[in-house]
ZAROTI-982875 format. One record per residue (C-alpha): chain; residue in one letter; residue number from 1; x, y, z. Coordinates in nm, 2 decimals, padded with zeros to 4 digits. Example, Ala and Ser with C-alpha at 12.3 -4.5 7.8 and 13.67 -1.06 7.14 Angstrom:
! residues 2
+-------+-----+-----+--------+--------+--------+
| chain | res |   n |      X |      Y |      Z |
+-------+-----+-----+--------+--------+--------+
|     A |   A |   1 |  01.23 | -00.45 |  00.78 |
|     A |   S |   2 |  01.37 | -00.11 |  00.71 |
+-------+-----+-----+--------+--------+--------+
END
This chain:
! residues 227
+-------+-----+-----+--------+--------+--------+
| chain | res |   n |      X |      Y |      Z |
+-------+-----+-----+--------+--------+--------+
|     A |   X |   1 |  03.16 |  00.53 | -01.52 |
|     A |   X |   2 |  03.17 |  00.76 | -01.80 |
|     A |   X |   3 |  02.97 |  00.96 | -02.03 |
|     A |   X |   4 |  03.04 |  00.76 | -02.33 |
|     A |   X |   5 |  02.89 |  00.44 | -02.10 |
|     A |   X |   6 |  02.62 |  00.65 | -01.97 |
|     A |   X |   7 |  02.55 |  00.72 | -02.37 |
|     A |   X |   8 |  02.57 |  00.33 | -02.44 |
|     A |   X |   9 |  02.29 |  00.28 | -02.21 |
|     A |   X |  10 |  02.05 |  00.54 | -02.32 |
|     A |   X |  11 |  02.10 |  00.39 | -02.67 |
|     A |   X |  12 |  02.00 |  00.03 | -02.57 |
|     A |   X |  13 |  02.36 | -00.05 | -02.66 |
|     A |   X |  14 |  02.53 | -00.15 | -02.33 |
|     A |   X |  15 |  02.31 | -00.30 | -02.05 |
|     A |   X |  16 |  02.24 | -00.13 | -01.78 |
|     A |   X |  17 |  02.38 | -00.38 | -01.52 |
|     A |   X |  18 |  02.72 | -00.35 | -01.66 |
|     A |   X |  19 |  02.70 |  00.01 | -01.51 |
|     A |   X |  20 |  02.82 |  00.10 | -01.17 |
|     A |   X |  21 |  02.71 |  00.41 | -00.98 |
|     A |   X |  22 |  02.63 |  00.55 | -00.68 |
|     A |   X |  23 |  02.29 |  00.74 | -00.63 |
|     A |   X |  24 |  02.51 |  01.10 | -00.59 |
|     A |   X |  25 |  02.67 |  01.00 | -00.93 |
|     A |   X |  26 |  02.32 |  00.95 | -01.07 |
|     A |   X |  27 |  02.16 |  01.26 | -00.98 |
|     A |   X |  28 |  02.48 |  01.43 | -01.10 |
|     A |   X |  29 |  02.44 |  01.28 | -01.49 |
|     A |   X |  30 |  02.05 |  01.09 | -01.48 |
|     A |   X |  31 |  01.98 |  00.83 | -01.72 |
|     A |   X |  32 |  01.72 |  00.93 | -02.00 |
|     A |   X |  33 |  01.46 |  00.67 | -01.98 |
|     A |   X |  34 |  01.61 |  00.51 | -01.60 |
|     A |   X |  35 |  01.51 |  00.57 | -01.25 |
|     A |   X |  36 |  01.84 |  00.45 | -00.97 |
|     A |   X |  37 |  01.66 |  00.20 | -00.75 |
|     A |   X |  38 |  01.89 |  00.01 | -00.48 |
|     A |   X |  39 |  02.22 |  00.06 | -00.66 |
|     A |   X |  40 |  02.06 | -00.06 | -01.01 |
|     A |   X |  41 |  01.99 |  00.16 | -01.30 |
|     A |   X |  42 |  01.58 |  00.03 | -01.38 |
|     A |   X |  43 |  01.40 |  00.09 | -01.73 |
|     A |   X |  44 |  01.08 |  00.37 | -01.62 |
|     A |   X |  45 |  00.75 |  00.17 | -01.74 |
|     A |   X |  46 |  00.73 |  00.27 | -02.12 |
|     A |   X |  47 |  00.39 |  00.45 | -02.27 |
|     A |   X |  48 |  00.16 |  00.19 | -02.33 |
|     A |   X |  49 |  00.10 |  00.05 | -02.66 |
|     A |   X |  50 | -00.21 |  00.12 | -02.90 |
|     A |   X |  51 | -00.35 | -00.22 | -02.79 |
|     A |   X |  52 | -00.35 | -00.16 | -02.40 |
|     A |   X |  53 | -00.53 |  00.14 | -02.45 |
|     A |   X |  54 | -00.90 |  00.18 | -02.33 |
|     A |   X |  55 | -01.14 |  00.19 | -02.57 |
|     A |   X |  56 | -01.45 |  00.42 | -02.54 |
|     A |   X |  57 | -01.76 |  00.25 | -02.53 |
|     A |   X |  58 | -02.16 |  00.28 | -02.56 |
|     A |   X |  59 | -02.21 | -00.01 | -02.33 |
|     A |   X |  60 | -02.34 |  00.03 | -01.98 |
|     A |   X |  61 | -02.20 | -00.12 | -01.66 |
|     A |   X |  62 | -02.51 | -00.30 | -01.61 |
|     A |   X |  63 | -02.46 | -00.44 | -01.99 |
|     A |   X |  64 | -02.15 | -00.53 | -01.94 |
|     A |   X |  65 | -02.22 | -00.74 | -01.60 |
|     A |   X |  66 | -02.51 | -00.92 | -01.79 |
|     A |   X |  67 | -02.26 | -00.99 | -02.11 |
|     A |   X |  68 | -01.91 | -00.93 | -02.02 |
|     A |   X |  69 | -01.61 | -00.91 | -02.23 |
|     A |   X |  70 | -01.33 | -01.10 | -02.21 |
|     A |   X |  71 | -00.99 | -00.97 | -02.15 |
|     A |   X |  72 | -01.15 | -00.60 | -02.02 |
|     A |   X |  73 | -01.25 | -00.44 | -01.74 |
|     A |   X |  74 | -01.56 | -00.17 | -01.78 |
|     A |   X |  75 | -01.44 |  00.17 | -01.60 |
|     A |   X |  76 | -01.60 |  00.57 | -01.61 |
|     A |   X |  77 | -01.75 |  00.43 | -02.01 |
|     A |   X |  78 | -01.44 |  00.29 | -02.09 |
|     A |   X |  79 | -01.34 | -00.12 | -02.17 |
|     A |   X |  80 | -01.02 | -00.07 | -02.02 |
|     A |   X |  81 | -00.77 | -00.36 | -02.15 |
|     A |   X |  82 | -00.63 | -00.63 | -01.85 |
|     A |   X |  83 | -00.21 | -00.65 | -01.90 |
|     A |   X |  84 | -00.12 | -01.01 | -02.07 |
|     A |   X |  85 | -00.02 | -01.19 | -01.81 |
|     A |   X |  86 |  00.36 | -01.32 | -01.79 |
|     A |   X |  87 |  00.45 | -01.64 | -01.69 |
|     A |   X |  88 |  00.58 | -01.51 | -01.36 |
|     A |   X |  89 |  00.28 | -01.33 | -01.29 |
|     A |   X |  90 |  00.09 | -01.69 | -01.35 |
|     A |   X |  91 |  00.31 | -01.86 | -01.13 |
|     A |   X |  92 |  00.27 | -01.58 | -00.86 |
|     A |   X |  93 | -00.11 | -01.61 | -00.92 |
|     A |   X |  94 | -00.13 | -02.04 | -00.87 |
|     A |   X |  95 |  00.09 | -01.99 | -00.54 |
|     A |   X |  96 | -00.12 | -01.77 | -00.36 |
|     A |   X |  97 | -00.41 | -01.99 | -00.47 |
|     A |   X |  98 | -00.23 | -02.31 | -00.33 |
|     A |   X |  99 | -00.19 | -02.15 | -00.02 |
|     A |   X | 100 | -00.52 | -01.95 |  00.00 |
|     A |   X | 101 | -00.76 | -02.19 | -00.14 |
|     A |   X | 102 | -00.68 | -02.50 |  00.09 |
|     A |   X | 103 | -00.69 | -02.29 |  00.42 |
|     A |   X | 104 | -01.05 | -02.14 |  00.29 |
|     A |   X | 105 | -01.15 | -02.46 |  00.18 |
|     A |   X | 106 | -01.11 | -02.69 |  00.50 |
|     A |   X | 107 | -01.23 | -02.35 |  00.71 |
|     A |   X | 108 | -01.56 | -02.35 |  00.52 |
|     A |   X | 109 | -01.48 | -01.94 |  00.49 |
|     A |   X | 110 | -01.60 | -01.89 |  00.10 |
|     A |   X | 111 | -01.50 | -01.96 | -00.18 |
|     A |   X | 112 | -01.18 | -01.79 | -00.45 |
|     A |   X | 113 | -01.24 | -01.67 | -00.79 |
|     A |   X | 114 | -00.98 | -01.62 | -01.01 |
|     A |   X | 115 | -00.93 | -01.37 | -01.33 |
|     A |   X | 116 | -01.15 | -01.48 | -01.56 |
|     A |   X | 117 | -01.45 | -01.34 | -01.29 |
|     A |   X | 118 | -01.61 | -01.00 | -01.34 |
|     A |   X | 119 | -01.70 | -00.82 | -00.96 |
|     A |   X | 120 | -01.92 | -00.42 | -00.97 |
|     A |   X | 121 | -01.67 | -00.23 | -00.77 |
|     A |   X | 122 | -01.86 |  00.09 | -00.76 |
|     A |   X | 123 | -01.95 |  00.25 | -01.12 |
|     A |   X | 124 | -01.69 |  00.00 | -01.28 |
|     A |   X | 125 | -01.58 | -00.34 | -01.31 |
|     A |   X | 126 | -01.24 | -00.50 | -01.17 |
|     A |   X | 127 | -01.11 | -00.88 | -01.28 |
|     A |   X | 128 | -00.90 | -00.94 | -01.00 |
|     A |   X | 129 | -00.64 | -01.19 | -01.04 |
|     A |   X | 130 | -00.73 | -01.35 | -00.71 |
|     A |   X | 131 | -01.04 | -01.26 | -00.52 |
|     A |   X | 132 | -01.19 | -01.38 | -00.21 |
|     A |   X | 133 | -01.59 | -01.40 | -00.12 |
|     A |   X | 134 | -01.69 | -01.49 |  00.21 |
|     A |   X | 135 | -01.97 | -01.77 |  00.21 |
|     A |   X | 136 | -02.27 | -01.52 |  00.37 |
|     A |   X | 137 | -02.20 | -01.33 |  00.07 |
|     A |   X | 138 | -02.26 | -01.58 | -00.23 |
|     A |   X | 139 | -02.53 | -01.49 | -00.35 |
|     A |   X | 140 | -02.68 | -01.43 | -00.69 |
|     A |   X | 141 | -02.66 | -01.56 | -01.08 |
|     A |   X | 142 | -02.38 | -01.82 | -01.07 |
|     A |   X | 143 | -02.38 | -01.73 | -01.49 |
|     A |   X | 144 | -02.29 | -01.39 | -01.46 |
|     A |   X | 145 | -02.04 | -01.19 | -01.30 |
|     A |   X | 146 | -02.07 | -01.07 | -00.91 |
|     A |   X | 147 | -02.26 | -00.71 | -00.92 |
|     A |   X | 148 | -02.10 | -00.68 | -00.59 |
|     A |   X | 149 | -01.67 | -00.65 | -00.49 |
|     A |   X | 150 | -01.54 | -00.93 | -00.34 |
|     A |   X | 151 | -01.39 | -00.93 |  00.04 |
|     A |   X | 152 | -01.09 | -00.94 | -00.07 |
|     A |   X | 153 | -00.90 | -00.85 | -00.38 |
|     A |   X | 154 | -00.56 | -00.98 | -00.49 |
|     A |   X | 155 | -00.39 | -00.80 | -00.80 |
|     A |   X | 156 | -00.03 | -00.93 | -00.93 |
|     A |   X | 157 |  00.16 | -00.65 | -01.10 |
|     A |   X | 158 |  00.26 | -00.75 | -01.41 |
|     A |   X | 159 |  00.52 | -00.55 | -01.67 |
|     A |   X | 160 |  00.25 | -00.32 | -01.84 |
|     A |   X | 161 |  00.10 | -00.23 | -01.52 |
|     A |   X | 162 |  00.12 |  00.10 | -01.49 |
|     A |   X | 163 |  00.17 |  00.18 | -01.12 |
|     A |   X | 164 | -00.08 |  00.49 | -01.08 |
|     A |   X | 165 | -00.34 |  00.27 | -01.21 |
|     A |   X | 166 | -00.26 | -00.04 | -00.97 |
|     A |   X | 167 | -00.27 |  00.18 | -00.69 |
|     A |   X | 168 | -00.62 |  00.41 | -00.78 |
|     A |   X | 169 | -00.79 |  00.02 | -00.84 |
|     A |   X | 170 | -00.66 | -00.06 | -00.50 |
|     A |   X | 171 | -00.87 |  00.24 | -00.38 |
|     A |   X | 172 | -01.13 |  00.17 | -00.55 |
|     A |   X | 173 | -01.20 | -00.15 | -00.42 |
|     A |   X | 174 | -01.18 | -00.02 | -00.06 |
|     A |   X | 175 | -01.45 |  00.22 | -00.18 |
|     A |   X | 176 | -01.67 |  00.01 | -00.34 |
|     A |   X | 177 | -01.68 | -00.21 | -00.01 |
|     A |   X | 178 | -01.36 | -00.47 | -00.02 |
|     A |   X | 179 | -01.25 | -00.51 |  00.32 |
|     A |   X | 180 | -00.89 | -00.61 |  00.22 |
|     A |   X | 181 | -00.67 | -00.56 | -00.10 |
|     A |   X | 182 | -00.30 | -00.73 | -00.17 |
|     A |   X | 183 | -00.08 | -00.63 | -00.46 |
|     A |   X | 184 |  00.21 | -00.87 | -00.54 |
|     A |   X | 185 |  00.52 | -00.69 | -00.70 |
|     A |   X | 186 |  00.72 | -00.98 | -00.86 |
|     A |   X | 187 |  01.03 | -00.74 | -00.92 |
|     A |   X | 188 |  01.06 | -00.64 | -00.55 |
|     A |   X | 189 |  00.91 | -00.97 | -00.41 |
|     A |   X | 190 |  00.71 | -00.73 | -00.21 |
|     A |   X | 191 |  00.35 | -00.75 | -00.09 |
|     A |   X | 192 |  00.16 | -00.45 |  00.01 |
|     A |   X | 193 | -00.14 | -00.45 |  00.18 |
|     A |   X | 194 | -00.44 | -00.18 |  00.17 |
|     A |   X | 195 | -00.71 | -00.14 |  00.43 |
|     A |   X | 196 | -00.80 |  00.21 |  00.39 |
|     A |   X | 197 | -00.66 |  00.51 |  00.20 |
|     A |   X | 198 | -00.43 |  00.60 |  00.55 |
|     A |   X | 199 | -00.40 |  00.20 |  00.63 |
|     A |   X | 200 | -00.13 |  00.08 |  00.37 |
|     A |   X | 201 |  00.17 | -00.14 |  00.49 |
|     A |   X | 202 |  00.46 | -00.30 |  00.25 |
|     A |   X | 203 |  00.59 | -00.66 |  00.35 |
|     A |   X | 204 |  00.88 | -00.76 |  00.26 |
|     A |   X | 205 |  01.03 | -01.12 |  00.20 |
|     A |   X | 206 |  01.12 | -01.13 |  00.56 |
|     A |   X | 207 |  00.76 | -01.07 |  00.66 |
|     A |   X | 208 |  00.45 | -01.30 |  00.73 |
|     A |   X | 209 |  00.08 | -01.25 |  00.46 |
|     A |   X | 210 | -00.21 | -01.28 |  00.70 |
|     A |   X | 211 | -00.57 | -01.27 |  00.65 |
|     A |   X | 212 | -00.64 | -01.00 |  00.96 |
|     A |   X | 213 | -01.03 | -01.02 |  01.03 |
|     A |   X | 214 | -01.15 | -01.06 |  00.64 |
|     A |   X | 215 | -00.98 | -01.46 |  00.60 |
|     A |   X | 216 | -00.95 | -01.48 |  01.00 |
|     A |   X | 217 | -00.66 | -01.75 |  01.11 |
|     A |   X | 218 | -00.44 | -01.74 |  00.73 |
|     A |   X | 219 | -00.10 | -01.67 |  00.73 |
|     A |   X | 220 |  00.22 | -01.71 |  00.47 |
|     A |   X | 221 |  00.56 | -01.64 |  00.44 |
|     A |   X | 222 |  00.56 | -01.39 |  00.17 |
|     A |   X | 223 |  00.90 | -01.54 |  00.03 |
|     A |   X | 224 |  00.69 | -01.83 | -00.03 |
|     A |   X | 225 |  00.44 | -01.68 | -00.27 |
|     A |   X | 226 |  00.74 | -01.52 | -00.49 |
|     A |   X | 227 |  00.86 | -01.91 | -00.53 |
+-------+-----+-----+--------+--------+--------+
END
């Protein structure tokens, strides 16, 4: 490794897998623009664009249940724009409803909703890219979107996602009422799993998805979601 290499790779001009360092070598030198993750020199999330920006508003939350808007979330006044899905992130998303939706199905537990649906979490709106509503709770105007948060609420990070933001809609769920949040990371084929602000466990490909109390009896390899 040299400085010249190091150079390269700040300049977009040799790939960062073509470099090999250690983490002491890292912190000795750093990477403008890289973070050193498992031996691998990883691109920190850019700014986001103009486009993914949210967008002040007029509208009221209860507006925006009654008309909605495609492609947005409604949070603190805001439309807040949803990350263009990838086609990894839509092949994460039809796996977990494969597995999900066929054990909820012959259990008669509810019923799965997926992005397109608008849930009230709170003073904001979430379109979670999986979401789980048990069958006592379905209840309401089947043409509009749910003024209450589903049971459970699965979000699949996708490469605009900023990772402050995943985590404080996590939250926000669990405050709002969700009993059970999952985010999917496709780049470390990781699923973490939030219960509470103090209950938040990573699984790992090695590890078994269940449904705990909120889709009682459920349970998947997480390898098998990253498929």
């Amino acid at each position: 490794m040299t400085q010249q290499e190091i150079h390269e790779v700040e300049q977009g001009i040799r790939p960062p897998e073509e470099i090999k360092m250690t983490l002491e070598e890292f912190l000795a030198h750093d990477v403008e623009g890289y973070e050193y993750i498992e031996g691998k020199l990883v691109l920190k999330s850019p700014p986001l664009p103009p486009e993914m920006c949210a967008i002040p508003t007029t509208m009221t939350l209860e507006e925006f249940l009654e008309h909605d808007v495609e492609g947005y979330e409604y949070v603190n006044g805001e439309l807040v724009p949803m990350a263009p899905p990838s086609r990894e992130h839509g092949e994460i998303s039809v796996n977990i409803i494969h597995y999900l939706y066929s054990y909820v199905y012959e259990q008669k537990l509810g019923r799965l909703y997926t992005a397109e649906t608008t849930f009230q979490i709170g003073e904001r709106t979430a379109k979670p890219d999986v979401a789980f509503v048990s069958t006592a709770r379905l209840t309401g105007d089947k043409t509009k979107g749910f003024s209450i948060p589903p049971d459970l609420a699965i979000e699949v990070v996708s490469p605009s996602d900023v990772q402050s933001r995943i985590a404080a809609k996590a939250l926000a769920y669990l405050n709002a009422g969700t009993r059970l949040v999952w985010v999917l990371e496709p780049v470390t084929k990781t699923v973490t799993v939030y219960r509470s602000e103090r209950d938040i466990k990573m699984l790992t490909q090695g590890d078994t998805l269940t449904g705990e109390d909120v889709v009682p009896g459920f349970s998947c390899p997480v390898a098998q979601l990253f498929e």
